[in-house]
Steps between C-alpha positions, in 0.01 A plus 500: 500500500520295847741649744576245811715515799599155683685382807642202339484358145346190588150698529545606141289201325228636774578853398449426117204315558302695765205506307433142456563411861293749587243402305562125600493569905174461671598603790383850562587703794361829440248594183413839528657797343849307462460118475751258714579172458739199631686392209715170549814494306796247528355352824518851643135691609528876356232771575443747194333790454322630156460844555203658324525578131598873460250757267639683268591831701631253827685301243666836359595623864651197601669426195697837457463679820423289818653152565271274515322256850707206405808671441477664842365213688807305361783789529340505898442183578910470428548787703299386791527087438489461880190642568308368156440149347846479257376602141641289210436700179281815358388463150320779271348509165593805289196534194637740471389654819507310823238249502484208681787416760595285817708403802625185592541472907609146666161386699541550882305295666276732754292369737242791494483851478485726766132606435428111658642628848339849415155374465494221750528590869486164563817420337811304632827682570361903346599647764898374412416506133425883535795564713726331253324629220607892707845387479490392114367836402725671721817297312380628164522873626815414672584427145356785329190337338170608498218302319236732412255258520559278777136365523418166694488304153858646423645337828576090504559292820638166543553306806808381633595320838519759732414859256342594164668616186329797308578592123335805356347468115373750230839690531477687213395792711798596699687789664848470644569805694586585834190481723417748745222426787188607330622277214546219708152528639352560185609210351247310743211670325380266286446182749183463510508432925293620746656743761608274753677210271641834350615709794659156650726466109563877575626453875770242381594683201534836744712295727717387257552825348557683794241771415233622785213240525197677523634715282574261210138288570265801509662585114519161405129497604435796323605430170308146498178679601570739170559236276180316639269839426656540182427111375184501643379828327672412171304178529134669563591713166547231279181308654328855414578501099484097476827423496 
């Protein structure tokens, strides 16, 4: 059984076909534990994304008890279309537990991510990019949103005349709540910055919010330095067994 959601029926010869211009495209974005690709269809560039292939037991949960990434990422990414490249369709194979499945976003065309400015001290305009970038994040809490993994990968730029344009991805991890300060500044904790690009994205985003600065930085701060330990030693125990 395939179950599919789309925006419009004019994606549905894409939608009933997904596998074959998958399988066709050769232009990969991302090959790791999900695969993504640019898939051209009716003149019109579409990023998809094959999520894993589900085990047995993952393939139970999902099927009967949990719904699955691409029907969240596509139920969000309608919720939250001005903050997320606009998704087109969500398709998933039933055999009869959840197996294979997708999501169809329009392509937007990013300039870089924000580990470029991140990493580069060097590069033009990051001192506005993370300013505006304080402001972007501060709009999704504004709006109730938290991504729960707002990593550098997870955060596209593009340039235009006078600003930049952000759009978050890998929104199948979402809360939509009411934030309260320590969320707010915990939500920086997994840009991986060092302390002075970070306490300058914390400064604007305290500003805006009208919370104490020093305050807000020194947590902000804090939380980035836990996740750091945390990766770092969760790294050194997988080099330890060989894995």
């Amino acid at each position: 059984m395939i179950k599919q959601q789309l925006i419009h029926s004019d994606y549905q010869p894409l939608a009933n076909e997904i596998e074959r211009y998958f399988a066709q495209s050769s232009t990969i974005l991302q090959d790791d534990r999900n695969t993504i690709k640019e898939v051209v269809f009716n003149n019109e560039t579409l990023v998809v994304k094959s999520y894993k292939r589900l085990g047995w037991f993952r393939g139970l949960i999902y099927t009967y008890w949990k719904k699955s990434k691409a029907w969240r990422a596509y139920e969000y990414g309608l919720k939250i279309a001005k903050f997320t490249p606009k998704v087109v369709a969500r398709i998933e194979n039933f055999e009869p537990l959840l197996g294979k499945s997708y999501l169809i976003c329009q392509k937007f065309e990013a300039d870089f991510d924000i580990r470029i400015p991140l990493l580069d001290g060097n590069f033009n305009d990051r001192i506005q990019i993370f300013k505006q970038f304080s402001n972007f994040v501060y709009q999704l809490h504004q709006n109730n949103i938290m991504h729960n993994d707002l990593s550098p990968g997870n955060i596209l730029i593009k340039k235009n005349q006078q600003d930049y344009e952000f759009k978050i991805i890998d929104i199948n991890r979402l809360n939509f709540k009411t934030l309260n300060s320590k969320d707010r500044a915990k939500n920086f904790n997994k840009l991986w910055a060092n302390d002075d690009d970070l306490a300058l994205i914390l400064q604007t985003y305290a500003k805006l919010s009208g919370v104490k600065v020093d305050y807000f930085v020194n947590l902000g701060l804090s939380y980035n330095q836990q996740n750091k330990i945390a990766k770092v030693r969760k790294r050194k125990i997988k080099r330890a067994l060989g894995l």
